[in-house]
N, C-alpha and C positions, 0 to 999 in steps of 0.2 A: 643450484638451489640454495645452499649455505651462502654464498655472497648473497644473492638477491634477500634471504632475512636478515641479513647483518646490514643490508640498505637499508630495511624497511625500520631498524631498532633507532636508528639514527633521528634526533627530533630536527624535524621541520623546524627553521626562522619564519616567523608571520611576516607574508606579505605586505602589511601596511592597510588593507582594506578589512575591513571589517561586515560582519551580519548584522541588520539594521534590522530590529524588533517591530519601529514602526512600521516599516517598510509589507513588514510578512502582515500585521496585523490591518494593514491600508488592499493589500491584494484580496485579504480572504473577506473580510467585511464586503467587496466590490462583489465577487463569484459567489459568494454566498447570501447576497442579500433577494429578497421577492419576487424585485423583476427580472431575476435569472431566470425565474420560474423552475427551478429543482435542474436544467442545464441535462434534460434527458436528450439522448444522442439525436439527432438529425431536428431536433426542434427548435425556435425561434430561441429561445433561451440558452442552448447551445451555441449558436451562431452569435447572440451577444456577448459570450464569452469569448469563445474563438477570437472575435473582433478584439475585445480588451486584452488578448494575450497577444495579437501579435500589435497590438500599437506598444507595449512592451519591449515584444523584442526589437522591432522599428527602433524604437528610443534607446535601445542598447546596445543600435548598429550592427546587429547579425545579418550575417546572409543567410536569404530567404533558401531553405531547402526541402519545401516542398515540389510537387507538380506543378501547383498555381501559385508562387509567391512562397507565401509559409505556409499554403493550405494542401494536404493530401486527402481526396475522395475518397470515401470507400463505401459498400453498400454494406448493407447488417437488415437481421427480421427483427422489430418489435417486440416481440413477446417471448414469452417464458420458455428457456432452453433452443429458441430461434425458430418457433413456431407462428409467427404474426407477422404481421405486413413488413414488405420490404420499403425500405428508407436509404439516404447517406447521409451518410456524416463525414470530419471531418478531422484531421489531425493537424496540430500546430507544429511545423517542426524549422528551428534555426540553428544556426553554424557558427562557430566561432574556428578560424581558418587561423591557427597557429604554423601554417605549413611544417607538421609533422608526419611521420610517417605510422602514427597512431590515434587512433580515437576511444575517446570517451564520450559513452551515451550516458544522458543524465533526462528521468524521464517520471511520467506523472498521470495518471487519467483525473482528466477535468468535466467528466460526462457525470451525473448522476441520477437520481431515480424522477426528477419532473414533479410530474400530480399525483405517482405511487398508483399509477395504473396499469402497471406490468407487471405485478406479482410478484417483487423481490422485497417491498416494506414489509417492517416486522411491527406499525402499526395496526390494531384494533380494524381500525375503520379509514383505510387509509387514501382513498378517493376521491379527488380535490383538492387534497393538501398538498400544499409547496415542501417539497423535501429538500431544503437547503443545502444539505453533504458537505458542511463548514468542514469539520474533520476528514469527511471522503467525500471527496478528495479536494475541496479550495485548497486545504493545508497541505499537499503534495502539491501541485501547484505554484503555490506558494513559494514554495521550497526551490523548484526550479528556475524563475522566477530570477528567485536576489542570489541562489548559487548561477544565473548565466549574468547578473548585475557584477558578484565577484570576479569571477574568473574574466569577465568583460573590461573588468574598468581596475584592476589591482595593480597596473603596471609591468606584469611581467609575459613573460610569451615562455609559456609552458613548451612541457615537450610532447604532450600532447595535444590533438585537435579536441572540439568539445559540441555533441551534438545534444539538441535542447529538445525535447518532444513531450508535448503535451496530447493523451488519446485521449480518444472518444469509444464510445464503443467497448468499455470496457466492464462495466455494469450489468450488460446482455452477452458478454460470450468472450472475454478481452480481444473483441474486433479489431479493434484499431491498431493495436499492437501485434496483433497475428498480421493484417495487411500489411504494414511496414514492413515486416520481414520477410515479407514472401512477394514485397514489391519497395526496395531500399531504395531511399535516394542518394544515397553514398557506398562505397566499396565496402562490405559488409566482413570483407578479410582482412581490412585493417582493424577494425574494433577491435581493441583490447579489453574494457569488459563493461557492463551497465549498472546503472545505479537507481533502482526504484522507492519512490516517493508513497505510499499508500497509507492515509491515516498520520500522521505524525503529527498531529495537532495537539493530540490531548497525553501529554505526559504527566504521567504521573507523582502522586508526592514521592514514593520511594523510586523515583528518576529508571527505572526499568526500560531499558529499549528491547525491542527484538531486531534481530537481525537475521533473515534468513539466508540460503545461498551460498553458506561457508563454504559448504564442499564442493564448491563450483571451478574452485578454483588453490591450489595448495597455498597458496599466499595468504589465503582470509585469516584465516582463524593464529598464525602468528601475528599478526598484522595487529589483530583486535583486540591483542593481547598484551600490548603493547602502546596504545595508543594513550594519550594522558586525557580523562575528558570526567566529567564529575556523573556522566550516565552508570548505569549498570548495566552491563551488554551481555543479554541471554539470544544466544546462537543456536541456530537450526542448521545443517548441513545443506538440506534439499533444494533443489532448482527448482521442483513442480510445486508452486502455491497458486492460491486467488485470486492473482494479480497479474500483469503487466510484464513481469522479467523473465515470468515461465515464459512466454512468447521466444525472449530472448533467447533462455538457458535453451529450449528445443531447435534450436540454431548453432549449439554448441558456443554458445557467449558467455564466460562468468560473469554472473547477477549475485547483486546482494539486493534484498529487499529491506527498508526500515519501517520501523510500524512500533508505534508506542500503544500499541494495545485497545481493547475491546472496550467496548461501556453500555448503558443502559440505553443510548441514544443512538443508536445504528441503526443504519436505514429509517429512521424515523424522523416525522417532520421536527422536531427536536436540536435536531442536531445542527445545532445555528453556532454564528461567530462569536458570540459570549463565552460560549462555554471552553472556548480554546485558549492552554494554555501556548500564550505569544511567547514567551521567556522560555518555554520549555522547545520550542519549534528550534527557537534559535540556536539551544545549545545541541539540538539534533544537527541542526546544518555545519556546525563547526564542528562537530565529528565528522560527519564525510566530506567536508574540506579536509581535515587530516587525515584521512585517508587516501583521499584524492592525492594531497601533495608528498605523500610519504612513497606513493607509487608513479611520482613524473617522471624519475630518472631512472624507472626501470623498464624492463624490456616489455613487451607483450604479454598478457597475461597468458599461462598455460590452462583449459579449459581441462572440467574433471566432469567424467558425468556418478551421480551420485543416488542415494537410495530415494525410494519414491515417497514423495510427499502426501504422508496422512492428517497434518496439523491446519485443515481446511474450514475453512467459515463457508463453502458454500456447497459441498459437498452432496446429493442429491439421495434422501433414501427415503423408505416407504410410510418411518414415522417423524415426528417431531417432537420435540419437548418445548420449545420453544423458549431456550433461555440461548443466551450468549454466554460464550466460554473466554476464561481469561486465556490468552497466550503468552501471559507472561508470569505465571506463576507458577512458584517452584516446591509448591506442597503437594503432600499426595493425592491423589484425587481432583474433580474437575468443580476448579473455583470458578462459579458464578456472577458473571459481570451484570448481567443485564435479563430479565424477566420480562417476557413480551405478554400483553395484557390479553386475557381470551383463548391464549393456548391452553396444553395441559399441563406446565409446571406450575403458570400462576393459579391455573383452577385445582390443583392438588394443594397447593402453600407455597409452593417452594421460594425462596428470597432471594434477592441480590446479598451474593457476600458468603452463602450456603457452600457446601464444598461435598459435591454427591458424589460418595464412596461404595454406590453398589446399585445396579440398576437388576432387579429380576433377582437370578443366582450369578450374577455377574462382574464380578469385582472391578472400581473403577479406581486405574492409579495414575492413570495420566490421560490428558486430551488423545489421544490413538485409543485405549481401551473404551472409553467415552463412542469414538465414531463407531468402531467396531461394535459395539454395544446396539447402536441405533438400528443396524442391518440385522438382527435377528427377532426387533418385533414386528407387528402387524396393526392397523388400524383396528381402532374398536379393544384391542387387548388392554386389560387391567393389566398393571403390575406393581410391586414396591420397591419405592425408591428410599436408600438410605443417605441421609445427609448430615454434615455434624454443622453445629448454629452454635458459632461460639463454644462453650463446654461441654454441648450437651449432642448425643446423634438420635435422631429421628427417623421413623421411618411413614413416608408418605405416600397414599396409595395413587399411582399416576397411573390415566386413561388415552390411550393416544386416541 
């Protein structure tokens, strides 16, 4: 273990190829634009994505390793918690065959909410609108994308192999991503470990990443610690999140997840390619290129399993407030990214930017006391919520 950190301390020479800003900014404008129509799993919209990703990977020479070419089937229900009509969709998935005797999964869901007729939009009225998912997920996407553009076309033949998968299915239950693993198309014993894409579009001015999955593996967190990049890297241990690489880590696979955070335009038809920052995507992806290359010449990753993951966006319980939670801020209490119009925080006051330190008699000092919090009321119950708004705390009386 000591040799393998004193590998990892060592800086990487740049390959010579570089992340192309157009490039990410040309993919997500295409996945995110109207006639995707929101890219909900098994719908026409879906399928013209799929299509535009693997003429992609087509043009960057991978082999196709799905069931059908680069397509993998799978069935999934429609509706909320997987109670509606059954459907398939499909997964994108290609190869980059360095004949080694290890792989790296490099991976993304490209499926998102459609016309917000499924019950997961955190719009108002949100029934006919095209839910674009620039951020979630084009910009994961994206990402894998010009990282299988890099590792395809930089000249060198790594020591790893490099598997490229874009789900479906991930929005309604991360389908796509549970079939892959419990139906692989490659030896699932060579993976050395995965890299999940969710969100990374909209970084922020104080350059904040999250990175989940540390404790998946003993390498992360010296790794991350060590890396030269102008991000701020706030780390979570846990394997089990939101997303896509919990599939992986309940496989016993170290996953790290990247995610540049929450905002007011989640799940909401809103959340279009303008609002992404392209410069910020880019310097996300040349962090995990250095990570990626700081880990070729090492052995297999050692798999850790780790505490359970409470730091959840989608987490199910009996009330709602209806704000979005920052995950990536580091003050006491639960900073407020995002106000959904028509719930009970916006019909109490509550703001974007608010920092609610105490829900009930229940003190809030971090996103976990926040979830915990939610599972002790009941619809219809008043209570007060304490919030501090710049200098000042407030307390607001909130109705679930």
């Amino acid at each position: 273990m000591r040799l393998l950190i004193l590998v990892l301390l060592i800086p990487v020479a740049g390959f010579g190829q570089k992340i192309d800003e157009k490039k990410i900014k040309s993919h997500i404008t295409v996945l995110a634009a109207d006639d995707m129509e929101g890219r909900f799993s098994g719908s026409k919209g879906e399928q013209k994505a799929l299509q535009y990703i693997e003429k992609e990977f087509k043009a960057l020479k991978l082999t196709p390793k799905g069931e059908q070419a680069f397509q993998q089937q799978f069935p999934f229900k429609a509706g909320v918690h997987g109670t509606g009509e059954e459907g398939k969709a499909h997964n994108a998935i290609a190869y980059l065959d360095n004949q080694a005797n290890k792989t790296i999964i490099i991976g993304a869901h490209y499926d998102h909410l459609g016309l917000g007729e499924n019950g997961s939009s955190l719009d108002a009225n949100p029934k006919g609108k095209i839910h674009n998912g620039a951020d979630d997920n084009a910009s994961g996407v994206a990402g894998v994308l010009e990282l299988a553009r890099y590792f395809s076309q930089n000249k060198v033949k790594e020591k790893s192999n490099f598997l490229f998968i874009c789900f479906s299915g991930e929005e309604l239950g991360l389908y796509g991503s549970k079939y892959f693993t419990e139906h692989p198309t490659i030896d699932m014993s060579e993976v050395s470990f995965m890299i999940n894409m969710d969100m990374i579009g909209r970084l922020p001015d104080n350059k904040v990443i999250s990175i989940s999955g540390t404790g998946t593996s003993p390498v992360w967190e010296p790794l991350l610690k060590n890396v030269s990049t102008p991000l701020t890297i706030k780390t979570d241990s846990s394997g089990v999140g939101p997303s896509d690489h919990a599939s992986f880590y309940l496989k016993n696979i170290p996953a790290l997840h990247f995610f540049t955070g929450s905002h007011s335009d989640y799940h909401k038809p809103t959340d279009d390619s303008e609002k992404i920052n392209f410069g910020g995507e880019k310097e996300v992806l040349e962090l995990i290129i250095q990570v990626i290359e700081k880990l070729d010449a090492a052995p297999k990753l050692t798999f850790l399993t780790t505490k359970q993951k409470t730091m959840s966006a989608r987490t199910s319980f009996k009330v709602t407030l209806g704000v979005m939670p920052s995950y990536t801020s580091d003050q006491p209490g639960l900073l407020v990214d995002g106000v959904t119009d028509g719930r009970p925080a916006q019909q109490a006051g509550i703001q974007t930017g608010d920092v609610i330190v105490q829900i009930g008699e229940l003190e809030i000092r971090d996103i976990n006391d926040y979830m915990g919090a939610l599972g002790q009321f009941e619809k219809g119950q008043t209570v007060p919520v304490k919030v501090k708004r710049k200098n000042e705390t407030l307390t607001l009386s909130v109705t679930f």
